[in-house]
C-alpha positions as CSV (number, residue, x, y, z in Angstrom):
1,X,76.2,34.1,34.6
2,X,74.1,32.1,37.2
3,X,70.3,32.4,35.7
4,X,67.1,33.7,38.1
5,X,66.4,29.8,39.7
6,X,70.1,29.7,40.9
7,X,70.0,33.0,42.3
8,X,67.0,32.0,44.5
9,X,68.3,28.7,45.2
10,X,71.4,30.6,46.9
11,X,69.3,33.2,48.5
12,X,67.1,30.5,50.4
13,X,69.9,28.5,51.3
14,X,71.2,31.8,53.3
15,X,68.1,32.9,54.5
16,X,67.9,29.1,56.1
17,X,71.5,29.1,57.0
18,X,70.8,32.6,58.7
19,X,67.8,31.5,60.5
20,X,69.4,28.1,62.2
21,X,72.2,30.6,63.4
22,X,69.5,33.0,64.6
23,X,67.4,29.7,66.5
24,X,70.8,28.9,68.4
25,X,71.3,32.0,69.4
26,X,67.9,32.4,70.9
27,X,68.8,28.6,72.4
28,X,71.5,27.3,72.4
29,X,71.5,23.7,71.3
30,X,67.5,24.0,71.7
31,X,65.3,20.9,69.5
32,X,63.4,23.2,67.1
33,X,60.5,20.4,65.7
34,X,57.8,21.8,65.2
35,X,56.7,25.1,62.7
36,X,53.8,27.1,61.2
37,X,53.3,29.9,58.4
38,X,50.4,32.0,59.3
39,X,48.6,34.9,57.3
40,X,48.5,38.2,59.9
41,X,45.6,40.4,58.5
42,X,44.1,42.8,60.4
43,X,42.2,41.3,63.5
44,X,43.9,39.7,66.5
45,X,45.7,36.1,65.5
46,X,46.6,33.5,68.0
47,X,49.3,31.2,67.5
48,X,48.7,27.5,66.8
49,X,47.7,25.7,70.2
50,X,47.7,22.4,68.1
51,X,51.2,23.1,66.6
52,X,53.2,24.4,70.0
53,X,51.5,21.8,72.6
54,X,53.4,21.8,75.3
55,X,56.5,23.6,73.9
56,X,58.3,26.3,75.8
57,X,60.4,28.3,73.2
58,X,59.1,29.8,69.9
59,X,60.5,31.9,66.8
60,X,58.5,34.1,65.2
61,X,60.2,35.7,62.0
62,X,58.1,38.5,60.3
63,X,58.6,38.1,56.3
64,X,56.9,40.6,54.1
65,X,54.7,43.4,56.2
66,X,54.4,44.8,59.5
67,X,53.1,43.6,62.5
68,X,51.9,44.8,66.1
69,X,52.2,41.9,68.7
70,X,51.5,41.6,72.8
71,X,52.2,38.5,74.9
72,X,51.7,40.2,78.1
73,X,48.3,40.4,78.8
74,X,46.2,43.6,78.3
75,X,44.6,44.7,75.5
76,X,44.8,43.1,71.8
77,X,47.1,44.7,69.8
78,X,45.9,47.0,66.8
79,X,47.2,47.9,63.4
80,X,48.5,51.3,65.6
81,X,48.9,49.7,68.9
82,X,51.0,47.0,70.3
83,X,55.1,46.3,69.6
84,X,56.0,46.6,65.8
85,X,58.1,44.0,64.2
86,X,58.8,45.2,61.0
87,X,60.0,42.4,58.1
88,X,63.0,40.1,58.6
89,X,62.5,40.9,62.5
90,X,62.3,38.2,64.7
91,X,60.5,37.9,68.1
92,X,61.7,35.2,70.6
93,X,59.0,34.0,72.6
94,X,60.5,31.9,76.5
95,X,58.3,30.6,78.2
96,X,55.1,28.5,77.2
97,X,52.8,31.6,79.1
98,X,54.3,34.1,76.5
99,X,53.4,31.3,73.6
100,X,49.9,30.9,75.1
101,X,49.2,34.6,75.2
102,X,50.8,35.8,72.1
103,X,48.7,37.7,70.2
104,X,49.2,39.3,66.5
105,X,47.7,41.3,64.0
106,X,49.0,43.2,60.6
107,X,50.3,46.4,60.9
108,X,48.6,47.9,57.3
109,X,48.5,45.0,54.7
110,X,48.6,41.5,55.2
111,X,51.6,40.0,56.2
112,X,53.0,36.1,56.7
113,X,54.7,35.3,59.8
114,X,57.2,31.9,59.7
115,X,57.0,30.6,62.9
116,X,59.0,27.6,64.8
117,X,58.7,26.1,68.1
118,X,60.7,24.1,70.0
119,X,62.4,22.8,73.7
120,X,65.5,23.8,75.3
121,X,68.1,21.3,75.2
């Protein structure tokens, strides 16, 4: 019988496997080199300028809580406002505007968001 390390030794190597199928489907044969794990609490979060530069595609995969999110423009979202992503959702992000104005903040508790930017191919 495998013991506790092995088992999460095989769950992380499908959650990763999982998530490089997920970043090709968002873009196909996109170069995903760059990433950030950021605490959401409960005021408005920005994504990393320093860590997406000048990059045009991110992934951001919500891991534990809830979040609310914009990247339209408008008002900040608020822990009852905004588009929920609820855990193990991802949000695909286009276009370097919708990196530049994404905007996050925890939906109730404190939550970490994985995130990973890249180009297209």
């Amino acid at each position: 019988m495998p013991d506790t390390k092995q088992i999460y030794e095989s769950i992380d190597r499908a959650v990763h496997s999982l998530s490089t199928e997920l970043e090709d489907r968002a873009a196909p044969g996109a170069l995903w080199d760059e990433g950030e794990r950021l605490t959401v609490s409960n005021t408005v979060l920005l994504l990393t300028a320093s860590k997406y530069g000048d990059r045009t595609l991110a992934r951001i995969q919500v891991q534990n809580e809830a979040i609310r999110f914009r990247y339209h423009g408008g008002d900040d979202p608020t822990q009852s406002t905004g588009s929920l992503a609820n855990p193990r959702d991802q949000i695909i992000l286009e276009n370097h505007e919708e990196i530049v104005r994404f905007r996050m903040c925890a939906s109730a508790t404190d939550a970490i968001a994985e995130i990973t930017y890249g180009r297209p191919a």
